[in-house]
C-alpha positions as CSV (number, residue, x, y, z in Angstrom):
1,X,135.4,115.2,65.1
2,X,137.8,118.0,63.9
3,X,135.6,120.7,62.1
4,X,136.7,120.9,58.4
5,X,139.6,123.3,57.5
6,X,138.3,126.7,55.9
7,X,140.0,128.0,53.1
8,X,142.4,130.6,53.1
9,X,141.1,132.7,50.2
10,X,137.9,131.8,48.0
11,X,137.2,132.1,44.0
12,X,134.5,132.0,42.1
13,X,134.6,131.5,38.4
14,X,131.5,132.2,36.1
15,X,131.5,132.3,32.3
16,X,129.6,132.9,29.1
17,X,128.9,130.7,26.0
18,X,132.3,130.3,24.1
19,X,134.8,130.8,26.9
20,X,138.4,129.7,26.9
21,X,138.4,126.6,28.5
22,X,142.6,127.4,28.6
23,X,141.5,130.5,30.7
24,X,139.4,128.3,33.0
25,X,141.6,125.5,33.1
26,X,145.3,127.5,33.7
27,X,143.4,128.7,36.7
28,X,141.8,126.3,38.3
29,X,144.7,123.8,37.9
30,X,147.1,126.2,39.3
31,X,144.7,126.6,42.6
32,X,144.3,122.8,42.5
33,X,147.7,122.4,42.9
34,X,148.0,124.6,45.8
35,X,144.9,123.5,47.4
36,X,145.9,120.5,48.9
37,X,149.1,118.5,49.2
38,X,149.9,114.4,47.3
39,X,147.1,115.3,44.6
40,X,144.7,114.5,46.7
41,X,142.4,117.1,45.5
42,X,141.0,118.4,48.5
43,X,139.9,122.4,48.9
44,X,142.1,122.8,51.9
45,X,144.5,126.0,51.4
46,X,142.0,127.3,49.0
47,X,138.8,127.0,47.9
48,X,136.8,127.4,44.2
49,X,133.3,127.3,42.6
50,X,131.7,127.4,39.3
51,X,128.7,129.5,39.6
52,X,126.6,131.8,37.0
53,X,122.7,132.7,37.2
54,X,121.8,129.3,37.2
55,X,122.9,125.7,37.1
56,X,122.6,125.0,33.2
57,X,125.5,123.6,31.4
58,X,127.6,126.5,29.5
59,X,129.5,125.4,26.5
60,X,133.0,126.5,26.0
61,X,134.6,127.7,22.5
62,X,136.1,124.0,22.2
63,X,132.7,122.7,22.5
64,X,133.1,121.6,26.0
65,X,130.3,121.8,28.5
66,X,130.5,123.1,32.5
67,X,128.4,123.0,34.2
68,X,128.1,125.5,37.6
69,X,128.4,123.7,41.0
70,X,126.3,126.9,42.2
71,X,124.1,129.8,41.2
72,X,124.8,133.9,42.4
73,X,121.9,133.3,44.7
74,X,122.8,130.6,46.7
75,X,126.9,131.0,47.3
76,X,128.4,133.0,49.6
77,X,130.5,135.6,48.7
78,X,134.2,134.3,47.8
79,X,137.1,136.7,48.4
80,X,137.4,136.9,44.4
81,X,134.8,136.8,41.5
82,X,136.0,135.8,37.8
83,X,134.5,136.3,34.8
84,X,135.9,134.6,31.9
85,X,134.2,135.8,28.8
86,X,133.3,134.4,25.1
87,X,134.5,134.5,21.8
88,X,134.0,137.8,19.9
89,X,131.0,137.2,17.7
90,X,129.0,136.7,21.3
91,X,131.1,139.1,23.5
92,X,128.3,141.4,24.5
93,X,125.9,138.3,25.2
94,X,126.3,138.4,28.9
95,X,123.2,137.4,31.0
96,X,121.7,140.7,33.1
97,X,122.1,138.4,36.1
98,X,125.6,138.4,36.1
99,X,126.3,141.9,35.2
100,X,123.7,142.6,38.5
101,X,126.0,140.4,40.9
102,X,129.4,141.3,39.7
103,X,128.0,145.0,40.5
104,X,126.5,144.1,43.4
105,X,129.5,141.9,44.6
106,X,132.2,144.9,43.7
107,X,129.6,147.2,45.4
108,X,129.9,144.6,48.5
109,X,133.8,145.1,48.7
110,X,134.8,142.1,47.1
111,X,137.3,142.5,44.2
112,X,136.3,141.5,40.8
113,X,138.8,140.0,38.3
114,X,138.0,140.2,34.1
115,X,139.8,136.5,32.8
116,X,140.5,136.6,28.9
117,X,137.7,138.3,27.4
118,X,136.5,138.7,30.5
119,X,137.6,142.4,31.1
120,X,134.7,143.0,28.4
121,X,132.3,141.8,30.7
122,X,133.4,144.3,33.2
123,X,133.2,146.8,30.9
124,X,129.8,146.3,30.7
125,X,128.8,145.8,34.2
126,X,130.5,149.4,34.3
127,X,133.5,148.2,36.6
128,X,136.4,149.7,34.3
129,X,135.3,153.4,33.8
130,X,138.5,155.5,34.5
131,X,140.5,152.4,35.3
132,X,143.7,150.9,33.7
133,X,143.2,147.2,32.2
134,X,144.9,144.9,30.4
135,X,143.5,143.6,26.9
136,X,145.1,141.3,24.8
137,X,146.1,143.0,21.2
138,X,143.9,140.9,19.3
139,X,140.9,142.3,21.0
140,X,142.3,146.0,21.7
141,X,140.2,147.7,18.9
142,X,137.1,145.8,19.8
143,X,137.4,146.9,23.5
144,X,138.3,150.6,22.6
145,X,135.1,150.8,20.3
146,X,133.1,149.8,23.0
147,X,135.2,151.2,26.4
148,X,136.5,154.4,25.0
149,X,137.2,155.8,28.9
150,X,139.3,152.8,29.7
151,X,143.4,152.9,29.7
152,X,144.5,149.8,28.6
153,X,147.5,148.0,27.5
154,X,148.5,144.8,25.8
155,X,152.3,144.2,27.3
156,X,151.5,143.1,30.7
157,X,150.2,139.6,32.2
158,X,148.0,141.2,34.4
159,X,146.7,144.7,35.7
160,X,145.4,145.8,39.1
161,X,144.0,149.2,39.4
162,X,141.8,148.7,43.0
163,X,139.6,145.4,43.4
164,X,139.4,145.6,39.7
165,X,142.1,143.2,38.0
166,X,142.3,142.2,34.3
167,X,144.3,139.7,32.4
168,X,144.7,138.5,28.7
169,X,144.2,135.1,29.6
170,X,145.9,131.7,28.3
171,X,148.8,131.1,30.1
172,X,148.8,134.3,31.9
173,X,145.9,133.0,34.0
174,X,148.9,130.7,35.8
175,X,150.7,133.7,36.6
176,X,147.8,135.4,38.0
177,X,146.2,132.3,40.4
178,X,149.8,132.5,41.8
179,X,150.3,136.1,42.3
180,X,146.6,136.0,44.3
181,X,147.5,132.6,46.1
182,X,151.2,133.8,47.2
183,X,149.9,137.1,49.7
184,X,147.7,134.1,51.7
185,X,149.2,131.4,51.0
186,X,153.1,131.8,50.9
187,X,155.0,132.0,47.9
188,X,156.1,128.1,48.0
189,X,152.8,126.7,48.0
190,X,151.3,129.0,45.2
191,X,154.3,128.2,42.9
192,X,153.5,124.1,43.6
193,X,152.0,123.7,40.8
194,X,154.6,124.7,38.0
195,X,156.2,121.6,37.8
196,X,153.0,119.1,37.9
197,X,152.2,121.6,34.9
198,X,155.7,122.1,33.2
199,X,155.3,125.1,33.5
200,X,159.2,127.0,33.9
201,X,158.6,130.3,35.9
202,X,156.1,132.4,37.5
203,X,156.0,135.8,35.5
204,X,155.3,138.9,37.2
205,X,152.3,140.9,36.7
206,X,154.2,144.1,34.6
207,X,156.3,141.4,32.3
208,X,155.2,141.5,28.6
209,X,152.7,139.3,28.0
210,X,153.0,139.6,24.3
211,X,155.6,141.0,21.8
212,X,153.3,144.7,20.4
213,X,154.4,144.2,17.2
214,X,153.1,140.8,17.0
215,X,149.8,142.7,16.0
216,X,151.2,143.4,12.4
217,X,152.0,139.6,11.7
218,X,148.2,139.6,10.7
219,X,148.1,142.9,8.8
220,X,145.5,143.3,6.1
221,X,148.3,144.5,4.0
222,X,149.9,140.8,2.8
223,X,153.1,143.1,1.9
224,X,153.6,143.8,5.6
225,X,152.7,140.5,6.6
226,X,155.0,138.9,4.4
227,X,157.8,141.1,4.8
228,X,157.5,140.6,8.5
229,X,157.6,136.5,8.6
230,X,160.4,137.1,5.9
231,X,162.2,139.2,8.9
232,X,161.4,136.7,11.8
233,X,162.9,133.4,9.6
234,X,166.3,135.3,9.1
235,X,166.7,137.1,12.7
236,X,170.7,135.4,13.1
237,X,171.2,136.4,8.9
238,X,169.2,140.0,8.5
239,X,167.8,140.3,5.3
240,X,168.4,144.0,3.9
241,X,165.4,146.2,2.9
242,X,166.0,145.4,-1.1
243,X,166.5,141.9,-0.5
244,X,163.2,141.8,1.4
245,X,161.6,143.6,-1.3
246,X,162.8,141.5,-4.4
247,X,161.5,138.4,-2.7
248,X,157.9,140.4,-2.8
249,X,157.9,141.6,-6.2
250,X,158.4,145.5,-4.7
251,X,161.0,148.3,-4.8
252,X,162.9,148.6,-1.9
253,X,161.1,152.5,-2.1
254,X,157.6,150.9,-2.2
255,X,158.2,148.5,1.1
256,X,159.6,151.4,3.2
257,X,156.7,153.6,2.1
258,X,154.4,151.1,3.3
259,X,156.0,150.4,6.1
260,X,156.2,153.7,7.9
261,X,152.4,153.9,7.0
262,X,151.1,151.2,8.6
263,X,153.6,150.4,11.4
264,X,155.4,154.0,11.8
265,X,158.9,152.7,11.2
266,X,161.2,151.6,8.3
267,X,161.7,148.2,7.6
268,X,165.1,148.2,9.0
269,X,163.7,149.9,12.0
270,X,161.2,147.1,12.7
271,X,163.5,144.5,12.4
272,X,165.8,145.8,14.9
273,X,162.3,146.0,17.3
274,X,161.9,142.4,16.0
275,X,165.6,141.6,17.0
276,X,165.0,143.2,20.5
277,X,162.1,141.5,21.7
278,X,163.7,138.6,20.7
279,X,166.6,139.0,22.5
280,X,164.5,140.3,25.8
281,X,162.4,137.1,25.6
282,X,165.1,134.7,25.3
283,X,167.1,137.1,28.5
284,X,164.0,136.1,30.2
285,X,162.9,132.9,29.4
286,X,165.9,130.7,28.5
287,X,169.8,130.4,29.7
288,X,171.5,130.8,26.7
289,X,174.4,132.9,27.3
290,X,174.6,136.5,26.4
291,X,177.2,135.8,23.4
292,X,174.4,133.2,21.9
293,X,171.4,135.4,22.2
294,X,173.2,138.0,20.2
295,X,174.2,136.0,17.6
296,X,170.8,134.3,17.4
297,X,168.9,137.8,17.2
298,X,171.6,138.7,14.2
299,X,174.3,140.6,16.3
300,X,178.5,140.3,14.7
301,X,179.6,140.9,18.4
302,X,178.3,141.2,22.4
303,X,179.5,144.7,22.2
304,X,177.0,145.4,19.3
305,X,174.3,143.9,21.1
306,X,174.6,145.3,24.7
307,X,174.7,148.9,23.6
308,X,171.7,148.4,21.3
309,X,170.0,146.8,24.2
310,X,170.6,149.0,26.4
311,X,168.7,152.2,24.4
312,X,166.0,150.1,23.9
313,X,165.5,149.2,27.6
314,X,167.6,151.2,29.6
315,X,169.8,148.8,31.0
316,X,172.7,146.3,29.3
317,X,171.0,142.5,28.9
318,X,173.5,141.2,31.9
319,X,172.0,143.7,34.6
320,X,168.6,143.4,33.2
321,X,168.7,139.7,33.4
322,X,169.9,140.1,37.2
323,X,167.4,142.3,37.8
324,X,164.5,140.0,36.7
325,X,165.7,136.6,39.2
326,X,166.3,139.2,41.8
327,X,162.7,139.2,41.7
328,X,161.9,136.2,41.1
């Protein structure tokens, strides 16, 4: 009798009251896919567990349970440890056990990855001291509080700095199954997935994962937030600073005040930030031609459009879209 195939590379997933079950799920789907061929659901190519101290049941955020297939005692070591952490309120909750193994595991050579909220975890296990991570913007000022001696950012999908690697979660935890499947696995096998998922492209790891000024849609300030969604609804049909400001019941002087306070431009500045990172997301993520994305991010002519493109990103949109499929 044949011996059983061993997998090519190994994951193990553990988690913490109130996880993302979109983290757990992107990911494990993604390796599913690649795993085996007909959806047949066999851990051929490559293999994952759930594992945590013990075998309890841990309830996700959507009220979901999980429960682990292992504990940290009994598995052997996979080539790749995930943590996907919880939901704010219970972020620091994280049992001592799995702050010992993810140390002990790291310590071991193995590389250690921080899923959604998971890069909090490895703050705490003291895995991110002087390293570079990625932290989605809704959680940045929470994590700084906490991880003062961390770099991190909030535009990419993912961030290796050694065999420590972070991610925002959601549906960058796709991207990042695929980028760790392709090396043993072969690029046409990791991407096998997308379509069983609908899923259009694989993004690479420095692509933005998020538009930064995205942060200011929920501004304490309802004038900023107002002013913004006011800005987004009229992208093909700006809106001038004074009409912006009549609609709130503010001078045109008052909204620009405000503005450079809290965001550090003028309104019309932010709108043409707005108009860019629409226009970048649509270069990358749809086929409209170059002639309909400027006129959908408010641009009279292609002309117009390119050059303003180009300060922002260094490059006019019909190079920089040929430069992201060549590396696709």
């Amino acid at each position: 009798m044949t011996a059983p195939r061993k997998p090519e590379v190994t994951f193990a997933l553990t988690m913490t009251p109130t996880f993302s079950v979109l983290a757990l799920s992107a990911f494990v789907d993604t390796l599913r896919h690649a795993a085996d061929d007909n959806n047949r659901n066999r851990q051929i190519y490559c293999g994952w567990q759930i594992c945590g101290p013990d075998r309890s049941p841990i309830r996700a955020s959507a009220g979901i349970d999980v429960t682990p297939d292992t504990t940290f005692t009994e598995m052997q070591d996979p080539d790749y440890l995930i943590a996907i952490g919880a939901l704010m309120p219970t972020i620091d909750d994280v049992p001592q056990e799995t702050l010992d193994y993810m140390r002990a595991f790291h310590a071991r050579g193995g590389t250690v990855i921080g899923l959604c909220t998971g890069s909090f975890i490895l703050g705490q296990a003291g895995l991110l001291k002087g390293r570079k991570a990625v932290v989605h913007h809704r959680h940045r000022r929470d994590f700084l509080s906490r991880y003062p001696d961390v770099q991190i950012t909030s535009r990419d999908i993912h961030v290796r700095d050694g065999r420590v690697i972070t991610c925002p979660g959601g549906t960058a935890s796709i991207d990042l199954a695929i980028s760790l499947l392709t090396p043993k696995l072969g690029r046409q096998r990791a991407l096998k997935g997308l379509v069983e998922m609908s899923v259009d492209r694989h993004r690479q790891a420095t692509e933005m994962a998020i538009t930064p000024l995205s942060k200011f849609d929920s501004h304490a300030d309802r004038r900023i937030r107002m002013a913004i969604q006011l800005m987004r609804e009229n992208l093909s049909q700006p809106l001038t600073t004074g009409e912006i400001a009549d609609s709130l019941g503010v001078s045109p002087s008052q909204l620009s005040r405000v503005f450079q306070t809290e965001t550090g431009r003028s309104p019309a500045r932010f709108r043409r930030a707005l108009q860019m990172e629409q226009a970048r997301w649509q270069l990358v993520n749809t086929s409209l031609s170059l002639t309909q994305i400027a006129m959908e991010t408010g641009f009279s002519d292609l002309a117009h459009f390119s050059r303003a493109f180009s300060a922002i990103y260094g490059a006019p949109p019909r190079d920089f879209r040929k430069q992201l499929r060549a590396r696709e």
